[in-house]
N, C-alpha and C positions, 0 to 999 in steps of 0.2 A: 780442597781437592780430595779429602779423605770420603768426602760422601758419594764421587765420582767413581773412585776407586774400588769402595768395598759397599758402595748400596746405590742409590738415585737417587744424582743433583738435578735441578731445572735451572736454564740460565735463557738469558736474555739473546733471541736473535735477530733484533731491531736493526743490527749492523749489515743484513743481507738483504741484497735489491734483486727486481727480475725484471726479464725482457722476453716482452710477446711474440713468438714470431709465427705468423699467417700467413695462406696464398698457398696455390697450389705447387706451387714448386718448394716448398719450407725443404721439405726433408731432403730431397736434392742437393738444394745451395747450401743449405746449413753441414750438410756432410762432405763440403770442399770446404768449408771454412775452419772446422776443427777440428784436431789431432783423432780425436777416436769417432767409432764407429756412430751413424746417427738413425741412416736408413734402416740397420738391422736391428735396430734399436726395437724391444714391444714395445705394446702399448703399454703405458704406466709405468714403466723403468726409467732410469735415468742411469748414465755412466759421467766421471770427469774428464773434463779436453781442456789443454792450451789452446787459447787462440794464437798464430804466430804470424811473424811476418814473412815475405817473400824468401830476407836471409834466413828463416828460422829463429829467430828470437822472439820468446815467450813476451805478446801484447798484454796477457789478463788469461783468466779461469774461470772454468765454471762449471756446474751440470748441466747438463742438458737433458730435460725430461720430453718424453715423447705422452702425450694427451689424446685424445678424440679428436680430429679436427688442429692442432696447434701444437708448438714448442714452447717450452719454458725453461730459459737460461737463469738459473738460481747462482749468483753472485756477491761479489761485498758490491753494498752499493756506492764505493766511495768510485768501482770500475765501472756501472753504470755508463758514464755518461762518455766515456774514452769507447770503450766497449759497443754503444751504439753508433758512434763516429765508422770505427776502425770496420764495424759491418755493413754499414750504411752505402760505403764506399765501392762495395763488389756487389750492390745491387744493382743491376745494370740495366736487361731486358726480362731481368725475372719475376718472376709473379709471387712478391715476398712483400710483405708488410713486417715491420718494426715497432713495435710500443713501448714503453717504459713504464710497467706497471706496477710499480714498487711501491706506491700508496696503496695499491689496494689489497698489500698483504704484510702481517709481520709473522712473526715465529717465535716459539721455547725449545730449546735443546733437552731434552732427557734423555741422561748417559750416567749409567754403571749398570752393575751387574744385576741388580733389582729391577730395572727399566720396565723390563718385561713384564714382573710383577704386577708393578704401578700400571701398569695400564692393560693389566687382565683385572685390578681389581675396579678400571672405571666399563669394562666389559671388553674390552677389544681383543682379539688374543693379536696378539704380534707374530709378526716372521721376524727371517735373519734377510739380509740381503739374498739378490737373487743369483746363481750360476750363468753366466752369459755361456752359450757351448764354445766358445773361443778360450774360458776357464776365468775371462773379467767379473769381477765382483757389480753387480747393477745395484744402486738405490730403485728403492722398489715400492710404488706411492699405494695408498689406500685411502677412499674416503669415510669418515668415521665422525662420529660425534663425542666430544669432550663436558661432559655436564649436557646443558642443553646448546654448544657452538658446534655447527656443522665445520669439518677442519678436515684437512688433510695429513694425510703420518705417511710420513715417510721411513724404512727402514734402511738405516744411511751409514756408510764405508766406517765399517769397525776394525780397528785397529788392537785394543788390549781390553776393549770393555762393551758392550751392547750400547748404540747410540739411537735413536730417533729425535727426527723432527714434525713438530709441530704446526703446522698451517693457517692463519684464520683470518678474519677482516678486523684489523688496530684495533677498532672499539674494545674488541672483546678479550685483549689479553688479560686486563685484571683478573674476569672471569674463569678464563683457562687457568691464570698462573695457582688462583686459591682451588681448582679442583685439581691438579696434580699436586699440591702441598698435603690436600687430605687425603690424599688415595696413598701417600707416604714418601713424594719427594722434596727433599732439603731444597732449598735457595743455595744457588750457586753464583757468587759474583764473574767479574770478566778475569779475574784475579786465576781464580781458580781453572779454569775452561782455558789462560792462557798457560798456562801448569802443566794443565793436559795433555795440548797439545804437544809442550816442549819435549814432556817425556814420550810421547808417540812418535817424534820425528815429524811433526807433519808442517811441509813448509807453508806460509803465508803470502799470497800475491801482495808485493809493496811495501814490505818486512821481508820479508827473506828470499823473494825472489823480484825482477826487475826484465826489463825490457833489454837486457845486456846477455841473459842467458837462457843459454839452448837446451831446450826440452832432457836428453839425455843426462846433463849435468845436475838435473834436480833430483835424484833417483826415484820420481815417481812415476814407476812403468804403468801402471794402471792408465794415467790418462792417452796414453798410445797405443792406437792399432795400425799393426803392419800389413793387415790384407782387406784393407778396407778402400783401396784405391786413392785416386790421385784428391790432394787438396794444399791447399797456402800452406808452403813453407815444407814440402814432405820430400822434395830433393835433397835439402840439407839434413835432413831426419834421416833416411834413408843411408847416405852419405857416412854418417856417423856411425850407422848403426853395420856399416860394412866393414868400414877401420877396426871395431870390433869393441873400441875405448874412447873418453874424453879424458883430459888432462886434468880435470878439476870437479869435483863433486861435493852434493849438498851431505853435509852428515851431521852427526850427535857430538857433542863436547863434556867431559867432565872438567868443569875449571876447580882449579885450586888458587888459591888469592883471594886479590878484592873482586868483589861484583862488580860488571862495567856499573856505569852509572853514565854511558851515555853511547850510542849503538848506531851504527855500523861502528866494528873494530877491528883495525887492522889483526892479524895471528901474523908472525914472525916464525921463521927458523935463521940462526945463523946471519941476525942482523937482516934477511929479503925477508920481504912481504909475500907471506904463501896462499895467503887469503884473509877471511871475514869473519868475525860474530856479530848475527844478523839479530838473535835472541835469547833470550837468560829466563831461568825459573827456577827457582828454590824448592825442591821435594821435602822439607824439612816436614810438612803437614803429612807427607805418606809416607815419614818413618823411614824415608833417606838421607844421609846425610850431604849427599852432594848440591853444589850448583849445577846445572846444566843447561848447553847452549845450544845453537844451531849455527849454521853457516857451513860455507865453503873452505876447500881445502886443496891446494893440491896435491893429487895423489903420489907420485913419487915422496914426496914428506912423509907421508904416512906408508908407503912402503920402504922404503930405508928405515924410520922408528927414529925421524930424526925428532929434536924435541922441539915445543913449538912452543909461544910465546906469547903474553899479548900486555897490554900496556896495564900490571897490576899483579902479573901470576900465570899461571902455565894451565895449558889444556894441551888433554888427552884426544883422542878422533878415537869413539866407541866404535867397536865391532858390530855392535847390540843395545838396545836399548835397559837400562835396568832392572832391575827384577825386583819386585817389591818384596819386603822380608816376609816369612811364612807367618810370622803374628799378627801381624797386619791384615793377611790375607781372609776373605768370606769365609765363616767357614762352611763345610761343603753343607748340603740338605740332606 
């Protein structure tokens, strides 16, 4: 993790699938199908959406990029094949085609603060993500070449450190992965990249979130827009979003104790069950001492300060995420 942190790791994105979607109605139907905006979407951006159901319960995730001519839902592909059912289903009379084109692409992750670097020195200059004028953060694609692999880069939703994605046809990962090693990024396992995320907050479709809970509860306001007009599930969105609160939210844990060693965990106050640990990672490599988690909570627990509990040791519900200690830290240019 420490090469994440304070320079640039590459990791493996073999684990994310895509879905084509064609016809002249795509941007249309595809923008009643997912929580954020699609039509206002440029060209070559991409933003994150829930897909939900009628009650509003979160089906899967994904980006959605806007292309020439097509869409591109970038997701894990274990939601692939749910994901193309659950759209499948609202194609009705519209002029939408559906593909699953996940063979014919995989990916490398490069994220730290050097990112940038590393791929100004194989030529490229990179951006940050894009300002959507609504104030959303867009992934923002470019086509570029990696050594001699034509690939796409994406400049994708930074959270504590510069991220990009990498694009290409399978053959040619070997080839990508040895020329961002030489241009100067480390090898980063799933170990690490699942580290990252914990200390970013960033929740997981199918680890830490599920088809039980409602967009609001997850805290990730990015994948919703409110003036984007009507689409599946935006009654109950809407709904919530008038009440003003949910009862229960996703957030950061510092545990004390044993490490779970085995996940979903129930969190206790006072003998009731107040929620979940959905995920655990050890900062120990960036020079933190804590464990930390993710899950759900409910919020009255954590405003009262009541203590909470879980089968091995007590967690905290963080305000905030970490702060990595100043020695650890880049230092500046």
């Amino acid at each position: 993790m420490d090469s994440l942190l304070h320079s640039a790791g590459v990791s493996d994105l073999g684990w994310r699938g895509k879905i084509l979607v064609t016809g002249s109605d795509r941007l249309r139907w595809l923008n009643g199908m997912v929580s954020n905006a699609v039509q206002a979407l440029p060209e070559d951006e991409g933003n994150y959406s829930f897909l939900l159901s009628v009650q509003g319960r979160i089906q899967g995730d994904c980006y959605v990029y806007r292309r020439a001519g097509d869409l591109l839902l970038d997701t894990s592909i274990d939601q692939v094949p749910a994901l193309m059912t659950h759209l499948d289903h609202f194609v009705v009379m519209d002029d939408v085609e559906l593909a699953d084109v996940s063979q014919q692409w995989t990916g490398l992750s490069l994220a730290g603060p050097l990112a940038p670097q590393v791929l100004a020195t194989l030529g490229f200059a990179s951006s940050a993500p894009k300002l959507a004028k609504d104030g959303q953060e867009n992934a923002k694609m470019t086509s570029a070449r990696i050594g001699e692999v034509p690939s796409t880069i994406i400049a994708a939703h930074t959270v504590s450190v510069p991220r990009y994605e990498l694009w290409f046809p399978p053959e040619q990962v070997l080839a990508v992965w040895e020329t961002l090693q030489a241009a100067g990024a480390t090898p980063c396992g799933l170990e690490a990249m699942e580290a990252l995320r914990v200390h970013e907050a960033t929740p997981l479709y199918g680890i830490d979130l599920n088809d039980r809970d409602l967009p609001q509860e997850t805290a990730q306001t990015r994948a919703l827009n409110f003036n984007k007009g009507c689409y599946l599930g935006q009654e109950i969105v809407e709904r919530i979003r008038s009440r003003g609160k949910v009862n229960r939210q996703f957030r950061q844990f510092e545990l004390s104790g044993a490490v779970p060693d085995t996940l979903p965990l129930d969190l206790r106050s006072k003998d009731q069950s107040v929620g979940r640990i959905t995920s655990t990672a050890s900062l120990a490599s960036a020079g933190l001492p804590q464990v930390l988690a993710l899950g759900f909570i409910r919020l009255e627990v954590v405003e009262r300060k009541e203590t909470i509990t879980y089968d091995g040791g007590e967690a905290i519900a963080l305000a905030a995420k970490p702060v990595i200690a100043r020695s650890h830290a880049q230092p500046a240019s």
